[in-house]
FIKOL-501108 format. One record per residue (C-alpha): residue number from 0; residue in one letter; chain; x, y, z. Coordinates in steps of 0.1 Angstrom, whole numbers, always signed. Example, Ala and Ser with C-alpha at 12.3 -4.5 7.8 and 13.67 -1.06 7.14 Angstrom:
FIKOL-501108
<site num="0" residuo="A" cadena="A" X="+123" Y="-45" Z="+78"/>
<site num="1" residuo="S" cadena="A" X="+137" Y="-11" Z="+71"/>
end
This chain:
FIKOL-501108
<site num="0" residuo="X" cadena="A" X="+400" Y="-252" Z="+1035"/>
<site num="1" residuo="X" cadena="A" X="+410" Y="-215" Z="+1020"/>
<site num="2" residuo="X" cadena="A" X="+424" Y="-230" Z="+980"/>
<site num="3" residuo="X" cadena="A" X="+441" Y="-197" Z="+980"/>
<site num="4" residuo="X" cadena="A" X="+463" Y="-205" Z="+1009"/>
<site num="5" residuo="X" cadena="A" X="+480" Y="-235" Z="+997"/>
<site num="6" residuo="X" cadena="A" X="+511" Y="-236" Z="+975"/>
<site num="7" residuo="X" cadena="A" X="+514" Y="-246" Z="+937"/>
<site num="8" residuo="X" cadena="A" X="+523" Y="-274" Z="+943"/>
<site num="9" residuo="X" cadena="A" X="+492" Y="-285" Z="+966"/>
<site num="10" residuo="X" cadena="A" X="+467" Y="-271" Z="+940"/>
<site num="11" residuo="X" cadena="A" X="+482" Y="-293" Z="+911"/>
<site num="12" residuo="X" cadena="A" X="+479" Y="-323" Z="+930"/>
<site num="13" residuo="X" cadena="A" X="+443" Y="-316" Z="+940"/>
<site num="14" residuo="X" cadena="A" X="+437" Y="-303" Z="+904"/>
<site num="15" residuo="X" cadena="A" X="+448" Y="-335" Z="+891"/>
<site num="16" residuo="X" cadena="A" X="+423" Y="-358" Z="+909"/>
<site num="17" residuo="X" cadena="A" X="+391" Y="-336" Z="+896"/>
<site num="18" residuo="X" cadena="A" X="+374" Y="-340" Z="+871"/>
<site num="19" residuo="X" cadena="A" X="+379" Y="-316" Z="+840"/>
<site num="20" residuo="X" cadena="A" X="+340" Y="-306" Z="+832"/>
<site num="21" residuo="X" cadena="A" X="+323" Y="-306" Z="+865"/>
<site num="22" residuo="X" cadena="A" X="+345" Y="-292" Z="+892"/>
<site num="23" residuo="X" cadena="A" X="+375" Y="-280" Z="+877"/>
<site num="24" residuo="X" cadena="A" X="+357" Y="-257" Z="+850"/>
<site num="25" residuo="X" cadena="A" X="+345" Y="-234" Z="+880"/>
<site num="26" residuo="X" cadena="A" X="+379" Y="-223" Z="+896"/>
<site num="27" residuo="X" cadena="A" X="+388" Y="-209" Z="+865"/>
<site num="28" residuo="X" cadena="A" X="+369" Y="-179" Z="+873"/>
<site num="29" residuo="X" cadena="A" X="+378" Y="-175" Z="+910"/>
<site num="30" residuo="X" cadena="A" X="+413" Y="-162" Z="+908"/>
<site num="31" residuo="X" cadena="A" X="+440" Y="-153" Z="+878"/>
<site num="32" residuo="X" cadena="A" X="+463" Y="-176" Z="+900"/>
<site num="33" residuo="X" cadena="A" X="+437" Y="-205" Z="+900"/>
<site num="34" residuo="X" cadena="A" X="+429" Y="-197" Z="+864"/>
<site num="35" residuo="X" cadena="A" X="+463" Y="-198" Z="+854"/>
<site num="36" residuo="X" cadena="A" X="+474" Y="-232" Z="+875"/>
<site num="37" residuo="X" cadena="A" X="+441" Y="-247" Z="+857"/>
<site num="38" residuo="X" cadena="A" X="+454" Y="-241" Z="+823"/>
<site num="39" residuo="X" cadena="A" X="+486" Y="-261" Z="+826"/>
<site num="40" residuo="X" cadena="A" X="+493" Y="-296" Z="+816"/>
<site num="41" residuo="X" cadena="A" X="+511" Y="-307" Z="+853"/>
<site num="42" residuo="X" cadena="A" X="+473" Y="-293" Z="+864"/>
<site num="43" residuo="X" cadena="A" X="+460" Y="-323" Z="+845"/>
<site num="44" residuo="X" cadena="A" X="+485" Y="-349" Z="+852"/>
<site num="45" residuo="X" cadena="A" X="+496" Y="-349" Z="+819"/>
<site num="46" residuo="X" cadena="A" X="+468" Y="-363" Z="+808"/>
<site num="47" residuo="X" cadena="A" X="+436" Y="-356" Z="+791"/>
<site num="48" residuo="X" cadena="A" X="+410" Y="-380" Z="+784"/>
<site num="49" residuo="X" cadena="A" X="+383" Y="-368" Z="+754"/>
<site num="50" residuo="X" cadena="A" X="+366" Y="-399" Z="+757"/>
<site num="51" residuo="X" cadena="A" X="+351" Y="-387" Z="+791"/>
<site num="52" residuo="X" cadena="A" X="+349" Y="-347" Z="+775"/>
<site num="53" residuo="X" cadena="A" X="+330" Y="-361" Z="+748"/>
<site num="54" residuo="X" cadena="A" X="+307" Y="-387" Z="+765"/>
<site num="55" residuo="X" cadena="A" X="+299" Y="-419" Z="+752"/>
<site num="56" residuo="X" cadena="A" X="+279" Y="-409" Z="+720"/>
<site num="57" residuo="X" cadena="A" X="+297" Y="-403" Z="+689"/>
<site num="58" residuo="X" cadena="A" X="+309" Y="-371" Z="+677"/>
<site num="59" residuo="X" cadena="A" X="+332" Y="-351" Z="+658"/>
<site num="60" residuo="X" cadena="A" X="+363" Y="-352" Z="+676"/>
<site num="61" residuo="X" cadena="A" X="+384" Y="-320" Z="+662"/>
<site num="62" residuo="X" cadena="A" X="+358" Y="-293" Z="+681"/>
<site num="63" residuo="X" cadena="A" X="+370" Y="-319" Z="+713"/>
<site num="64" residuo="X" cadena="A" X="+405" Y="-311" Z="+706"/>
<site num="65" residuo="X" cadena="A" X="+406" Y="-277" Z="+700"/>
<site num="66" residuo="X" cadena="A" X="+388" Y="-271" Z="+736"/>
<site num="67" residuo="X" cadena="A" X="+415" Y="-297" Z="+755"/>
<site num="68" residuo="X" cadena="A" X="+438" Y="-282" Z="+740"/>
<site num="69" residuo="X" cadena="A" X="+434" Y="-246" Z="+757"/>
<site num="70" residuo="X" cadena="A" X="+442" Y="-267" Z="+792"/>
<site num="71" residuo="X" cadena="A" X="+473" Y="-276" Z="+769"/>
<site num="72" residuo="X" cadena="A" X="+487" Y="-238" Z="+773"/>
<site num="73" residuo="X" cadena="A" X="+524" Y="-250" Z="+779"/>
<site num="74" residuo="X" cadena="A" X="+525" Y="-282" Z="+756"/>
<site num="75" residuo="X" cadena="A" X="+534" Y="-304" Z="+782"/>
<site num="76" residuo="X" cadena="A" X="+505" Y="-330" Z="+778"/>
<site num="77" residuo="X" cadena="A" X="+521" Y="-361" Z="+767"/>
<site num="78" residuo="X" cadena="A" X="+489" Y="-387" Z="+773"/>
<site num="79" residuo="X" cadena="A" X="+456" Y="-383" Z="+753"/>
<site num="80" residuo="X" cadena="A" X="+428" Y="-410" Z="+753"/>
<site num="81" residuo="X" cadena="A" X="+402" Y="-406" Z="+729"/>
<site num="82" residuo="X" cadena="A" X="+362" Y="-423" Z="+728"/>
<site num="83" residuo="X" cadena="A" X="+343" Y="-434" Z="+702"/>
<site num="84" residuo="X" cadena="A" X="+347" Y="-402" Z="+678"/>
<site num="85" residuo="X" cadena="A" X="+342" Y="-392" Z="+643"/>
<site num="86" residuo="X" cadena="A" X="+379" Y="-393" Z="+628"/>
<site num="87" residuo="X" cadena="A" X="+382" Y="-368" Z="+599"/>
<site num="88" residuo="X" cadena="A" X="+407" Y="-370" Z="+573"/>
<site num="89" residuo="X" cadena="A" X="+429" Y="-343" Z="+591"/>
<site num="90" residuo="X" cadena="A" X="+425" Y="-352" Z="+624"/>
<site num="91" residuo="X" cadena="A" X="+458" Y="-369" Z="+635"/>
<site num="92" residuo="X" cadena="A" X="+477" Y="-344" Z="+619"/>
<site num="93" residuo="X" cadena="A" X="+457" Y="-316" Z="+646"/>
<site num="94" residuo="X" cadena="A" X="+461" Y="-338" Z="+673"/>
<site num="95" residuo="X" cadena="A" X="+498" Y="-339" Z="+669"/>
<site num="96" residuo="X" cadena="A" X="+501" Y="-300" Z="+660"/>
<site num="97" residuo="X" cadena="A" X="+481" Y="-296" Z="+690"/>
<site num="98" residuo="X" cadena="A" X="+501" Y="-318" Z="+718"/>
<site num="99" residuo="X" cadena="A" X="+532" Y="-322" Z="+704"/>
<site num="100" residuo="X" cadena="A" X="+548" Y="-340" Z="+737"/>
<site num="101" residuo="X" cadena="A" X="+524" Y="-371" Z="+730"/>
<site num="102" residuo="X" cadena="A" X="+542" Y="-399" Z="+745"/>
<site num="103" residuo="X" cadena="A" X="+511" Y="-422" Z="+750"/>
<site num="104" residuo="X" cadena="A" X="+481" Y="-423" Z="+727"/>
<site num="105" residuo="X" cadena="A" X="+447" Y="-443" Z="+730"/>
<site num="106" residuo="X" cadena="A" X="+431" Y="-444" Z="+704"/>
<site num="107" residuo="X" cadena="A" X="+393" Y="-466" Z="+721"/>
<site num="108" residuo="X" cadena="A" X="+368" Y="-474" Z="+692"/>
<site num="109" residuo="X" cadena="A" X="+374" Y="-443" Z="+668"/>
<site num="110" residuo="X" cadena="A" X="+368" Y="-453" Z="+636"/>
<site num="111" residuo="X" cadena="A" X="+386" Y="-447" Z="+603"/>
<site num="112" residuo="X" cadena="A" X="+419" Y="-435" Z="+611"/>
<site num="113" residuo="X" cadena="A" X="+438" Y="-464" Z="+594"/>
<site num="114" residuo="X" cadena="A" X="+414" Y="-458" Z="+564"/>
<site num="115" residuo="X" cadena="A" X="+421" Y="-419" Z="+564"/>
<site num="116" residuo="X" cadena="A" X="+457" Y="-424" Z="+577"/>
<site num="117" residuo="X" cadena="A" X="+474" Y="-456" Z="+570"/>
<site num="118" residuo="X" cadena="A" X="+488" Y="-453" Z="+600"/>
<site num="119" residuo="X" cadena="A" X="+518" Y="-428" Z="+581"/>
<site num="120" residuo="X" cadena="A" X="+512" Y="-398" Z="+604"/>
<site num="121" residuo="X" cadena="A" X="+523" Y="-417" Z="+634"/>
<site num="122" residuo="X" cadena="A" X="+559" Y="-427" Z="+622"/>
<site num="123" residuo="X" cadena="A" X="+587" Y="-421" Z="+639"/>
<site num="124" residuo="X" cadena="A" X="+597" Y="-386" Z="+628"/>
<site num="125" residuo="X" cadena="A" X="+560" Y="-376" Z="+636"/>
<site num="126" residuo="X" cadena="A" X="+559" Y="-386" Z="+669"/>
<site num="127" residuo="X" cadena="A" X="+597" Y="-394" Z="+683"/>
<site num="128" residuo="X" cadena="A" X="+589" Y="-398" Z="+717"/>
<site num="129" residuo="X" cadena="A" X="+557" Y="-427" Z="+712"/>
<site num="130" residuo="X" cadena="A" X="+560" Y="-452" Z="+741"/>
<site num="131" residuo="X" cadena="A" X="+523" Y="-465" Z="+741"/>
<site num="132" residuo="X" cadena="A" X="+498" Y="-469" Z="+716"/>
<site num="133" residuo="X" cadena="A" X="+465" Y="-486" Z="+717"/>
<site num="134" residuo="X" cadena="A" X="+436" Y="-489" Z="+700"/>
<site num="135" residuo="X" cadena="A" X="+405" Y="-511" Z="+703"/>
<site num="136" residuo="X" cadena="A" X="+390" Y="-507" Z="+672"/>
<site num="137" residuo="X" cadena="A" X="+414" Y="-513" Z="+645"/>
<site num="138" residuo="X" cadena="A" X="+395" Y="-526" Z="+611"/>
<site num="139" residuo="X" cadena="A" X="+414" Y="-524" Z="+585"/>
<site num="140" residuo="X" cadena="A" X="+447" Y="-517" Z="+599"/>
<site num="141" residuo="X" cadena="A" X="+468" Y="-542" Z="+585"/>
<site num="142" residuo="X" cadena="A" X="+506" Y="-553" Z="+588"/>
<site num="143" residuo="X" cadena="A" X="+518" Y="-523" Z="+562"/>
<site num="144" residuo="X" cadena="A" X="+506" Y="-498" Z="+583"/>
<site num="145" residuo="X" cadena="A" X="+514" Y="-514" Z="+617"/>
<site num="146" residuo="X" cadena="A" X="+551" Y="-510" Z="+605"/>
<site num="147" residuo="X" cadena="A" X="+544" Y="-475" Z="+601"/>
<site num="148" residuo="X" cadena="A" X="+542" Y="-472" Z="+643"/>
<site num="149" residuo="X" cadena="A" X="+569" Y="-499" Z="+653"/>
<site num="150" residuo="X" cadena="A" X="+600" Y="-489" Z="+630"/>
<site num="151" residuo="X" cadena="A" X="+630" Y="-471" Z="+646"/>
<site num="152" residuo="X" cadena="A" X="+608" Y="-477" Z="+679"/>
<site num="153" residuo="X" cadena="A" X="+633" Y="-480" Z="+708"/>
<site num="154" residuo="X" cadena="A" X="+615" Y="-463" Z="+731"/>
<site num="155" residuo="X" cadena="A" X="+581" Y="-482" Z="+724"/>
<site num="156" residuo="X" cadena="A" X="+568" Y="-500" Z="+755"/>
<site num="157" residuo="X" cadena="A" X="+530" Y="-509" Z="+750"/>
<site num="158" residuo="X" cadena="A" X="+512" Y="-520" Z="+716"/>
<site num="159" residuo="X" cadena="A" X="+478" Y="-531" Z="+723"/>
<site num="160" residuo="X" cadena="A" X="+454" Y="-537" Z="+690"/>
<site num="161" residuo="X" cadena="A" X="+419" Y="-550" Z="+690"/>
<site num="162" residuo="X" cadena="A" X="+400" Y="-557" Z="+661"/>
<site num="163" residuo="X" cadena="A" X="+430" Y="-561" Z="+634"/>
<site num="164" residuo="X" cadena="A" X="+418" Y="-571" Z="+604"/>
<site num="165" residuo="X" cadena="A" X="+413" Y="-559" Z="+565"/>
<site num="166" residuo="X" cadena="A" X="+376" Y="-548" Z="+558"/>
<site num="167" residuo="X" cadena="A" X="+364" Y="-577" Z="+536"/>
<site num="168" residuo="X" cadena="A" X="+367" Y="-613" Z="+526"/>
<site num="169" residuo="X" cadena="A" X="+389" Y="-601" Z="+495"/>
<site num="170" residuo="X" cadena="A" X="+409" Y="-574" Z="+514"/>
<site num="171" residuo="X" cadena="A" X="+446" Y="-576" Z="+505"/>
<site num="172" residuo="X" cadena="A" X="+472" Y="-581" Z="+537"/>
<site num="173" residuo="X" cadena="A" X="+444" Y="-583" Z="+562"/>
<site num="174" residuo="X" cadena="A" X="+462" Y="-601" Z="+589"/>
<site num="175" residuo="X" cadena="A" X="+491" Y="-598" Z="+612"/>
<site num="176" residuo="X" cadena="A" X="+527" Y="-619" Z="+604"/>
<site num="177" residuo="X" cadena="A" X="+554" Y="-633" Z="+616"/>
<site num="178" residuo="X" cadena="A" X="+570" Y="-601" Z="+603"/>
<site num="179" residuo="X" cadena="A" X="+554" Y="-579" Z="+625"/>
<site num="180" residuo="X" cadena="A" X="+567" Y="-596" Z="+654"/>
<site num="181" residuo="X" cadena="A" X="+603" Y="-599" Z="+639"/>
<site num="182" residuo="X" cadena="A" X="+603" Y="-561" Z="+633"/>
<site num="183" residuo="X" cadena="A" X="+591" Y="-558" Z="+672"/>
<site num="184" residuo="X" cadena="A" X="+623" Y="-577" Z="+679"/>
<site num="185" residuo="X" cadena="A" X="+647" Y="-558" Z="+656"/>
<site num="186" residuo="X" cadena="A" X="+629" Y="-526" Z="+667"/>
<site num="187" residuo="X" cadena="A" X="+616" Y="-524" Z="+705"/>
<site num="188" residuo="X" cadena="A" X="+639" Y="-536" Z="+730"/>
<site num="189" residuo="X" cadena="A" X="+618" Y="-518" Z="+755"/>
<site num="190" residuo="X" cadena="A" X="+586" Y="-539" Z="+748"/>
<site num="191" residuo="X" cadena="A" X="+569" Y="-549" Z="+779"/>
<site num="192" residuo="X" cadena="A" X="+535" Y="-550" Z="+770"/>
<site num="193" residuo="X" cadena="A" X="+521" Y="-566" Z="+737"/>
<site num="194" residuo="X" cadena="A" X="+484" Y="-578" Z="+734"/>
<site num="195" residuo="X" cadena="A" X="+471" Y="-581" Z="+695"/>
<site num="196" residuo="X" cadena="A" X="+438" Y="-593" Z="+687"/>
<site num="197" residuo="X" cadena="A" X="+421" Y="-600" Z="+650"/>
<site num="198" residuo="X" cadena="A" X="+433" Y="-619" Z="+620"/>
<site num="199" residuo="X" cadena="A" X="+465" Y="-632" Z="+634"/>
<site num="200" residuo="X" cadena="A" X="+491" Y="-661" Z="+616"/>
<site num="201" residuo="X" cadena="A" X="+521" Y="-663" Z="+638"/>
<site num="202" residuo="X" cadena="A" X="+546" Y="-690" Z="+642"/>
<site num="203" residuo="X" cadena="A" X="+578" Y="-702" Z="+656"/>
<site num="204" residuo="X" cadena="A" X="+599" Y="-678" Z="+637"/>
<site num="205" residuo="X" cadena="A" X="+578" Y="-648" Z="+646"/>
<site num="206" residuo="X" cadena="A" X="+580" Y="-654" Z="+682"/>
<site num="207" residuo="X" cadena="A" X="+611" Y="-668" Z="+687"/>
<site num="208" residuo="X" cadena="A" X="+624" Y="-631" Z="+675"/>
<site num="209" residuo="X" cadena="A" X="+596" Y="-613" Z="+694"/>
<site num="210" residuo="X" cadena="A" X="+614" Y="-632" Z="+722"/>
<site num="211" residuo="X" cadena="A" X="+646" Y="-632" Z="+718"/>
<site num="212" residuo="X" cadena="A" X="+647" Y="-590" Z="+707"/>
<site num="213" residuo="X" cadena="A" X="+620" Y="-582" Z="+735"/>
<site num="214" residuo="X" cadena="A" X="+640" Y="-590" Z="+772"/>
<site num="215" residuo="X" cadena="A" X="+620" Y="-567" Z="+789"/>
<site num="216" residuo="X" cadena="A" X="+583" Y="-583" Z="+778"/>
<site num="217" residuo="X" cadena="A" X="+563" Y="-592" Z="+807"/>
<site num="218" residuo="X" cadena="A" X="+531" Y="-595" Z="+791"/>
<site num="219" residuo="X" cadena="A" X="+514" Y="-609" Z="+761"/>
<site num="220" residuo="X" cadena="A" X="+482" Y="-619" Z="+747"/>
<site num="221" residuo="X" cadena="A" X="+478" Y="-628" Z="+710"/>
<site num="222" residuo="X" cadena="A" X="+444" Y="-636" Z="+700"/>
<site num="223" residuo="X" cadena="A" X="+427" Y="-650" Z="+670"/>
<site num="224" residuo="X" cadena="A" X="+389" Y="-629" Z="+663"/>
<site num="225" residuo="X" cadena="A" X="+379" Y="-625" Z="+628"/>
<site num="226" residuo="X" cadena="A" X="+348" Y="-613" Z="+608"/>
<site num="227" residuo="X" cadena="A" X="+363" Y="-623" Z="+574"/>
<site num="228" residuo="X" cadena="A" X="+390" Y="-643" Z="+574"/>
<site num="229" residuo="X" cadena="A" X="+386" Y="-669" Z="+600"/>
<site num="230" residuo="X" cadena="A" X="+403" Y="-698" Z="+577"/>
<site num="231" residuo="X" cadena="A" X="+432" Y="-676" Z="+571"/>
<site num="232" residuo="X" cadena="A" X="+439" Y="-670" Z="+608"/>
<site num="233" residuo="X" cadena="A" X="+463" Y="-691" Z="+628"/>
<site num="234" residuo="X" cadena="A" X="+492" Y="-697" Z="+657"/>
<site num="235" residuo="X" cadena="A" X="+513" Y="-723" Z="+648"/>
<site num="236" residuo="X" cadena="A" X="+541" Y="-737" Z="+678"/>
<site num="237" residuo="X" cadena="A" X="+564" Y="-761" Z="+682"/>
<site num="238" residuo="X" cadena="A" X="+570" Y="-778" Z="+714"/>
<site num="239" residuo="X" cadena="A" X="+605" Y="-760" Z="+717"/>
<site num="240" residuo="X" cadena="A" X="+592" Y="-725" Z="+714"/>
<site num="241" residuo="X" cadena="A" X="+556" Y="-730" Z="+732"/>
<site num="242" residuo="X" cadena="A" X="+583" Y="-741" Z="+757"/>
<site num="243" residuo="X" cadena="A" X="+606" Y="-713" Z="+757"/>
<site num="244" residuo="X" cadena="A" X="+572" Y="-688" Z="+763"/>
<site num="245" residuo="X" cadena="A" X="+566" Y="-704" Z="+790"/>
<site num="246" residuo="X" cadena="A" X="+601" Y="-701" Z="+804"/>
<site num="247" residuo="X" cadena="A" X="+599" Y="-663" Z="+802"/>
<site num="248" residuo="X" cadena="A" X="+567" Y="-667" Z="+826"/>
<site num="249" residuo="X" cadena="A" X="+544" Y="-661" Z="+800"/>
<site num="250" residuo="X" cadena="A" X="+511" Y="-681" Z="+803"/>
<site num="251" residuo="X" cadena="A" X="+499" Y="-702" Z="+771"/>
<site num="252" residuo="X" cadena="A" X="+463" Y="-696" Z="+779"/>
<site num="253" residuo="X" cadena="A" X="+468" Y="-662" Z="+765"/>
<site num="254" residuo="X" cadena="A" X="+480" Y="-674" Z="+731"/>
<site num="255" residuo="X" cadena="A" X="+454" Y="-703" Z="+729"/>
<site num="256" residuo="X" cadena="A" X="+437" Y="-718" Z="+711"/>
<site num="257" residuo="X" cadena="A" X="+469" Y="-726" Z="+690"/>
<site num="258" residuo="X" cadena="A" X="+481" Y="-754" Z="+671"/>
<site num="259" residuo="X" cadena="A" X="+512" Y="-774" Z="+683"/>
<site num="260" residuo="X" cadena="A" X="+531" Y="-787" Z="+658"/>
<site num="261" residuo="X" cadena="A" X="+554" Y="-820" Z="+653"/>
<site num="262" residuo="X" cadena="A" X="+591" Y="-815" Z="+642"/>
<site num="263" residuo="X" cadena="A" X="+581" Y="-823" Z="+606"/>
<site num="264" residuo="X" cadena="A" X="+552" Y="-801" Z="+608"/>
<site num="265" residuo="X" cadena="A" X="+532" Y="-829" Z="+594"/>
<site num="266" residuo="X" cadena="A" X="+513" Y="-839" Z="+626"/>
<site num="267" residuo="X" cadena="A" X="+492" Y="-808" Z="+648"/>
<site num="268" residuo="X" cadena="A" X="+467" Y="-804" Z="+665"/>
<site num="269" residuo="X" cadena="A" X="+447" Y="-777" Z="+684"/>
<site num="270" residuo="X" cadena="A" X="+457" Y="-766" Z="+718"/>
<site num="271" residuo="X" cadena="A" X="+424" Y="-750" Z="+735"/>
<site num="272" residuo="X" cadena="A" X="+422" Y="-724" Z="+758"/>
<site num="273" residuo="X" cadena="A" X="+409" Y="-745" Z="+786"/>
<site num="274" residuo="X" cadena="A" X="+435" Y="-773" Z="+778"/>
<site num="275" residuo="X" cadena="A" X="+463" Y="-743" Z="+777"/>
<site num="276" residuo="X" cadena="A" X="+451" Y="-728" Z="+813"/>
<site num="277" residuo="X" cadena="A" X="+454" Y="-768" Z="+827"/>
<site num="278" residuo="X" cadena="A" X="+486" Y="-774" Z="+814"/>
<site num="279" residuo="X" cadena="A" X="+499" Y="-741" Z="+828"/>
<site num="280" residuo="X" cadena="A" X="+491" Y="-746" Z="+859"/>
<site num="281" residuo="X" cadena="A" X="+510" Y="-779" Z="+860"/>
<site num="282" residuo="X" cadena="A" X="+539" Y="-760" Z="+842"/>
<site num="283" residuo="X" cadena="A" X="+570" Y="-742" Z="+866"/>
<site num="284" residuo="X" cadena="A" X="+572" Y="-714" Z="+852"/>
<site num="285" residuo="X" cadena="A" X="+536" Y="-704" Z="+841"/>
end
C-alpha cells in the first residue's frame, strides 16, 4: 500500500493506531504532507500517553512534555496520561500551558503533585472543560484539596483516586467525608463513574446526596486502604440507604466491608466483602 495515495482522513486513522516512538517517529521524514498530518492532535487521537513515552522507570516528566507537546502543534489534545514521573513544583502549571484543551487527565503513580500543588492548579477556571480525572497514587491529597477539582464541576464525569490519605499518623484532614460526596451531589450531575480508595469515613448523609445529586452514576467503588489511619477509617449504613444503593443497581460488594447500622445507631456490625457479594446476589436489583 502507497501511504501517499490515501486521503487525510485514511492516514489519521492509521496514524492513530501506531504507536508514537517506534513507527510513527519514521514518517515524519518521508513527506512534508506526512510530516505535517503526524504533528496534529486528530493524528494522535487526541490522546497522548507519557507513561508509555517515558517507560516504566522514573523520570523527570517536564523534558516528556515539552517533546509531546510538539505532536500537540494545533492544541487540540484534550487526553494526557502520565507514568510514574518526577513532579516538579511547576509542572501542572506547563502541562496546562502546554495542552490547554485537556478534558481528561491521568495522573498513574506520579508522586508529589498534591504536596507541590494542593490540588489549586486544577480548579475550575484552570481547567473549565475537566470531565475525568484520575490518579492512583494520591498520598496526601486530602478532602481540602479534593474540593479544589469537584467545585462548579458540571461537566465532571469520572473521579477515580487511589491511595487517599494524609502522609502520617498526625496528619491533619487525612481522610475523605461525607462532604466530599455532598459537594459531588451539589456539584456533578454528570457523575457516572466514582471509585475512591484510602482513608475513607462515609455515611448515610454522604451518600444519600451522592445519590440523590448524581442520576446519571453507574458505577461506584468506595474502599477503605490505609497506612496510618486505619482506626479512623470507616463506612457507616443504615438499612434504608444500603437499600436504596442497591436499588440504583449498585453492588454492595464494592462498598464492603462496611458497618450496617441499627436506627439508633447503637447496634452495628461489620458487613464483609464476601457476606456483601452473597447477599447481592440474592438481592433484585444488584
Amino acid at each position: 500500500m502507497d501511504l501517499l495515495s490515501l486521503d487525510d482522513d485514511a492516514l489519521l486513522a492509521i496514524m492513530q493506531f501506531m504507536p508514537v516512538k517506534t513507527v510513527r517517529g519514521p514518517l515524519l521524514v518521508v513527506s512534508r504532507r506526512l510530516s505535517d498530518l503526524a504533528l496534529s492532535a486528530a493524528a494522535l487521537g487526541g490522546h497522548v500517553d507519557v507513561a508509555f513515552i517515558g517507560g516504566s522507570k522514573s523520570k523527570a516528566v517536564t523534558p516528556l512534555l515539552d517533546a509531546l507537546a510538539k505532536l500537540n502543534t494545533d492544541g487540540g489534545i484534550w487526553s494526557v496520561a502520565l507514568g510514574n514521573h518526577d513532579w516538579g513544583t511547576g509542572t501542572t502549571k506547563k502541562l496546562l500551558k502546554l495542552f490547554p484543551a485537556l478534558q481528561s487527565i491521568d495522573l498513574g503513580n506520579a508522586k508529589k503533585v498534591s504536596h507541590h500543588h494542593r490540588l489549586s492548579d486544577w480548579d475550575l477556571q484552570a481547567v473549565p472543560a475537566l470531565r475525568k480525572f484520575k490518579w492512583r497514587w494520591a498520598f496526601d491529597c486530602d478532602e481540602p484539596k479534593v474540593m479544589n477539582l469537584v467545585r462548579g464541576r458540571e461537566m465532571l464525569e469520572e473521579l477515580e483516586l487511589e491511595c487517599a490519605e494524609g502522609m502520617g499518623e498526625e496528619s491533619p484532614h487525612s481522610g475523605l467525608t461525607d462532604t466530599l460526596l455532598i459537594e459531588l451531589g451539589k456539584n456533578c450531575p454528570n457523575l457516572k463513574s466514582l471509585a475512591l480508595q484510602g482513608h475513607l469515613d462515609f455515611s448515610d448523609k454522604g451518600l444519600d446526596a451522592l445519590l440523590a445529586g448524581c442520576r446519571e452514576l453507574e458505577k461506584l467503588k468506595l474502599h477503605i486502604h490505609t497506612i496510618f489511619h486505619s482506626q479512623l477509617s470507616r463506612i457507616r449504613l443504615s438499612p434504608m440507604c444500603v437499600d436504596a444503593i442497591r436499588a440504583r443497581g449498585f453492588r454492595m460488594a464494592c462498598l464492603a466491608p462496611y458497618y450496617l447500622e441499627s436506627s439508633s445507631a447503637v447496634v452495628s456490625w461489620k458487613v464483609s466483602a464476601a457476606e456483601a457479594t452473597t447477599q447481592d446476589n440474592a438481592y433484585p436489583y444488584a
